[in-house]
C-alpha positions in Angstrom: 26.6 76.9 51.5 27.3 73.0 51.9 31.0 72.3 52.5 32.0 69.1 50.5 35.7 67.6 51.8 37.6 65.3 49.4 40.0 63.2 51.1 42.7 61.8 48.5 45.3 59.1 50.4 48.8 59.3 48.3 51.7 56.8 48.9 52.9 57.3 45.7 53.7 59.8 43.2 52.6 58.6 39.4 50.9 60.5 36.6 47.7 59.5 36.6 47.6 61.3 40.6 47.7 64.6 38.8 44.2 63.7 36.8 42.9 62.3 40.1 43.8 65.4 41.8 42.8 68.0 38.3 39.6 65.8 38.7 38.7 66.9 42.3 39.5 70.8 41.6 37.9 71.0 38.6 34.2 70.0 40.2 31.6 72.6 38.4 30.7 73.0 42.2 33.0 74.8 43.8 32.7 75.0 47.8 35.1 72.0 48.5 38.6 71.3 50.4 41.0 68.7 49.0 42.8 67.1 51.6 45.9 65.5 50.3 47.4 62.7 52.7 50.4 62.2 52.2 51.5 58.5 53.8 54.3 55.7 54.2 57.5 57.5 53.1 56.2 60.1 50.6 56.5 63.4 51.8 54.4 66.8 52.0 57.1 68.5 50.1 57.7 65.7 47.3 54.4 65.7 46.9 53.6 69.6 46.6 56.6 69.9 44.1 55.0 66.6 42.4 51.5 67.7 41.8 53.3 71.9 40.9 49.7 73.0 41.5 48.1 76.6 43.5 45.0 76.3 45.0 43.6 77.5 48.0 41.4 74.6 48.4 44.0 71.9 48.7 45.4 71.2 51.6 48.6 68.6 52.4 48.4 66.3 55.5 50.6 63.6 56.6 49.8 60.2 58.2 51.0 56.8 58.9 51.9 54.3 56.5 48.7 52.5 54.8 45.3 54.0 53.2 43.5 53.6 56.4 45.5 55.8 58.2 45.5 58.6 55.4 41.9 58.3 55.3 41.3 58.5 58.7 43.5 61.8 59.2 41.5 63.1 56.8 38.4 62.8 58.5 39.4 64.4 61.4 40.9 67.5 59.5 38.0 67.6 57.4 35.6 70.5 57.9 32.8 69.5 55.3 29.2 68.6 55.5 29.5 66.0 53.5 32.8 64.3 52.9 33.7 62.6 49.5 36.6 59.3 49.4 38.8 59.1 46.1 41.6 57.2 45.9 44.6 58.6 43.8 44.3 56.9 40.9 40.4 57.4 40.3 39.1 60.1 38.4 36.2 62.3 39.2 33.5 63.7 36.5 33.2 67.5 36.6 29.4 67.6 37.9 29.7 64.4 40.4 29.9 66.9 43.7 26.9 69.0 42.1 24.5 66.7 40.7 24.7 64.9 43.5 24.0 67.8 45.9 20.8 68.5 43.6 19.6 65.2 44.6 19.0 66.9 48.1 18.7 70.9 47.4 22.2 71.9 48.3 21.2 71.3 51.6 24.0 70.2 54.5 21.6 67.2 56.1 22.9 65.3 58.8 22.7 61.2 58.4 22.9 61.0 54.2 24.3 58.5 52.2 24.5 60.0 48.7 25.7 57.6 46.0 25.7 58.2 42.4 26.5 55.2 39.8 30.5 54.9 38.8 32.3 52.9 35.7 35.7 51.2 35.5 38.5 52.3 33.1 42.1 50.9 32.3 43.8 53.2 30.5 41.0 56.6 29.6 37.8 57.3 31.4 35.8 57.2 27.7 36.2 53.6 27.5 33.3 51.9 26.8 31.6 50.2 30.4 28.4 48.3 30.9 27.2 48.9 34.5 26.7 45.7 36.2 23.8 46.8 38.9 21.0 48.7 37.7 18.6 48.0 40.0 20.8 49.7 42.3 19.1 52.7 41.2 15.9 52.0 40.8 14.6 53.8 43.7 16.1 57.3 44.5 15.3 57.0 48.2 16.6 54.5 50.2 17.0 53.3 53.7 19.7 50.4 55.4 17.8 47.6 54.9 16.8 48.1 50.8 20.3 48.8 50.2 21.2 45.5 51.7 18.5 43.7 50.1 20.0 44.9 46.8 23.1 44.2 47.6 22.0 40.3 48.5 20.1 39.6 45.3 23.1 40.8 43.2 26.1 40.3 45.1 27.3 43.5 44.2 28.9 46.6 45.7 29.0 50.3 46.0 32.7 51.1 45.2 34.2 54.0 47.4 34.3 57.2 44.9 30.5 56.7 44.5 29.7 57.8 47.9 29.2 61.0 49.7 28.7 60.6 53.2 27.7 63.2 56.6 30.1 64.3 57.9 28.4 63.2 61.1 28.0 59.7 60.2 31.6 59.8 59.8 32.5 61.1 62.8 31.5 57.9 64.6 33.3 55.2 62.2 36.9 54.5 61.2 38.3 53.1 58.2 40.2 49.5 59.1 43.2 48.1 58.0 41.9 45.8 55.2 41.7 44.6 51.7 38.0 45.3 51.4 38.6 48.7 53.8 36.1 50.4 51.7 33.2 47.2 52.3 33.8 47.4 56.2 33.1 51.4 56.2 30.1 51.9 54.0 28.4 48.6 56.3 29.4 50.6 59.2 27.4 53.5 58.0 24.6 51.5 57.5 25.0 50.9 61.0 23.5 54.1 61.6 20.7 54.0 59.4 21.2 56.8 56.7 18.5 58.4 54.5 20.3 57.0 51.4 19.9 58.8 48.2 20.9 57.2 44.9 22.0 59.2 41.4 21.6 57.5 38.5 24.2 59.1 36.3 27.7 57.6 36.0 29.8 60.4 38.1 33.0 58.6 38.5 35.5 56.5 37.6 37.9 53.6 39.1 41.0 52.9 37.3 42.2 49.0 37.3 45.6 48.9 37.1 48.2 46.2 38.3 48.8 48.4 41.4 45.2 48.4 43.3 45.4 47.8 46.4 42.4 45.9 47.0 43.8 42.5 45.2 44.9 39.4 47.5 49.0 38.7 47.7 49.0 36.5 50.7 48.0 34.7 54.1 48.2 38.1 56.2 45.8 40.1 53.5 43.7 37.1 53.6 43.4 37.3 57.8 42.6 40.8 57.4 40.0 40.6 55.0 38.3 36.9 56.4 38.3 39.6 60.4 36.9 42.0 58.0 33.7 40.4 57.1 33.0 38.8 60.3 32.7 42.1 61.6 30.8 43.1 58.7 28.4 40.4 59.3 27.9 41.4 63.1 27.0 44.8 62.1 24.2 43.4 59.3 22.9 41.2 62.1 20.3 44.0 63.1 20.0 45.4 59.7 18.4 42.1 58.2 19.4 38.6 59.1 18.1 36.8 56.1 19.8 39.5 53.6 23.0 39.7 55.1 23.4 36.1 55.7 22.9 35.2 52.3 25.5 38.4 51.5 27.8 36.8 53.4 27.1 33.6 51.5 27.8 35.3 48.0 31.1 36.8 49.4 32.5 33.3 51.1 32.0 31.9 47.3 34.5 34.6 46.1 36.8 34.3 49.4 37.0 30.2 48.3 38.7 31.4 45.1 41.1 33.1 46.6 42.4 31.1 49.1 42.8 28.3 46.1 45.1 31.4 44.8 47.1 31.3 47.8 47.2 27.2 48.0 44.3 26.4 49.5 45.1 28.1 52.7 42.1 28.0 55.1 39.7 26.4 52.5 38.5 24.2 54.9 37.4 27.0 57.6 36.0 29.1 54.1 33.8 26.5 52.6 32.5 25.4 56.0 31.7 29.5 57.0 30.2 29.6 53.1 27.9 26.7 53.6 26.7 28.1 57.2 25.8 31.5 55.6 24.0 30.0 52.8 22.0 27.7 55.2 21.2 30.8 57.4 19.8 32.7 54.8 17.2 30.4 53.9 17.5 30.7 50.8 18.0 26.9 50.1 17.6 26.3 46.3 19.7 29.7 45.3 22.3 28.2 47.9 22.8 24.9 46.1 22.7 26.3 42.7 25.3 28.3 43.5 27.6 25.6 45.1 26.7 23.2 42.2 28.1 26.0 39.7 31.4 26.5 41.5 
């Protein structure tokens, strides 16, 4: 029977952990683990007494300070066939690990990338969300380079709770130190070519609160995250030049707003990197309309 780890990383202690955690246990399918890492200055204890909850399934780590380090622990604790990323303020639908496992007969296959389509939420997870990319999942099969394509022609993403990945494919990556963490580890999977197998069905959901992690506070965050996507681009090169090229292009056009949110630092270096990605892809005419709009 396939073994699904869920690998929550806690710095924190707030109510809505409890739902993210309720969420993860309460999975209609019911061969998982739920590592807990605990990180930065919160405790194993204050977070047992926290959450007050008996299960045999969870399990409480500890780690370094920062997400990266939690998740990265996990990983190497984790005893899965498939392992599953929530953060602790996202909430899981009941069915996500089991209509997802459908998808590929309950069967623990090595090299899968099993993503299932996710909505946003503020305050409760009925809230009313229109999905941004549905061509996302218009084909249930997949491989690295039609993901990527996808990805180009929308500028979109595949946010981290809508993933399940092989335990094997994770065995060979590790999660970085960055503001777009989550971008830099599903790319590295594609490194490896996964059969990627797509769910149509809204499975979970990411809560957007004043507290996420991913936003953009200063100079450092914005080093981290401009190292980020070089190496993110390296790692396309061999997937598809043209595609991840004009990728890159999309995301230098969001990476010039926020360096005018953190005066202007590095615009220079950004716009000049933008235009060079947009040039590369070849895609001329989208390139210039898109400058022109800005």
């Amino acid at each position: 029977m396939v073994l699904v780890s869920i690998i929550i990383p806690v710095h924190q202690v707030k109510d809505f952990v409890k739902d993210c955690v309720a969420s993860a246990l309460q999975q209609t399918y019911t061969n998982i683990e739920v590592l807990i890492t605990c990180n930065g200055n919160l405790s194993i204890d204050e977070c047992k007494a926290f959450l007050n909850i008996e299960d045999e399934r969870l399990i409480y780590l500890s780690s370094d300070s920062g997400r990266h380090n939690a998740r990265n622990k996990g990983m190497i604790e984790a005893k899965g066939d498939f392992i599953l990323f929530l953060d602790y303020d996202d909430i899981l639908f009941p069915n996500k690990i089991y209509n997802q496992l459908n998808e590929i007969n309950f069967k623990p296959l090595k090299n899968h990338l099993l993503i299932a389509k996710w909505k946003k939420f503020k305050l409760e997870i009925e809230e009313n969300y229109n999905f941004p990319f549905p061509t996302f999942f218009e084909d249930k099969i997949n491989d690295s380079k039609g993901i990527l394509e996808k990805l180009a022609k929308t500028g979109g993403f595949f946010v981290t709770t809508s993933w399940m990945i092989s335990k094997d494919i994770c065995n060979q990556i590790k999660w970085l130190d960055s503001p777009n963490d989550d971008a830099n580890f599903f790319f590295k999977a594609l490194v490896y070519k996964p059969t990627i197998i797509m769910t149509s069905e809204i499975l979970s959901g990411c809560r957007i609160h004043t507290d996420n992690t991913s936003s953009i506070r200063n100079r450092d965050e914005f080093d981290k995250l401009i190292k980020s996507w070089d190496e993110i681009y390296d790692n396309l090169q061999p997937v598809d030049k043209v595609n991840a090229n004009y990728y890159l292009f999309q995301i230098y056009l969001i990476l010039i707003r926020y360096s005018k949110e953190i005066n202007n630092y590095k615009l220079f270096q950004v716009n000049i990197r933008c235009l060079y990605y947009g040039l590369m892809s070849k895609k001329i005419f989208s390139v210039f309309r898109k400058l022109l709009s800005l």
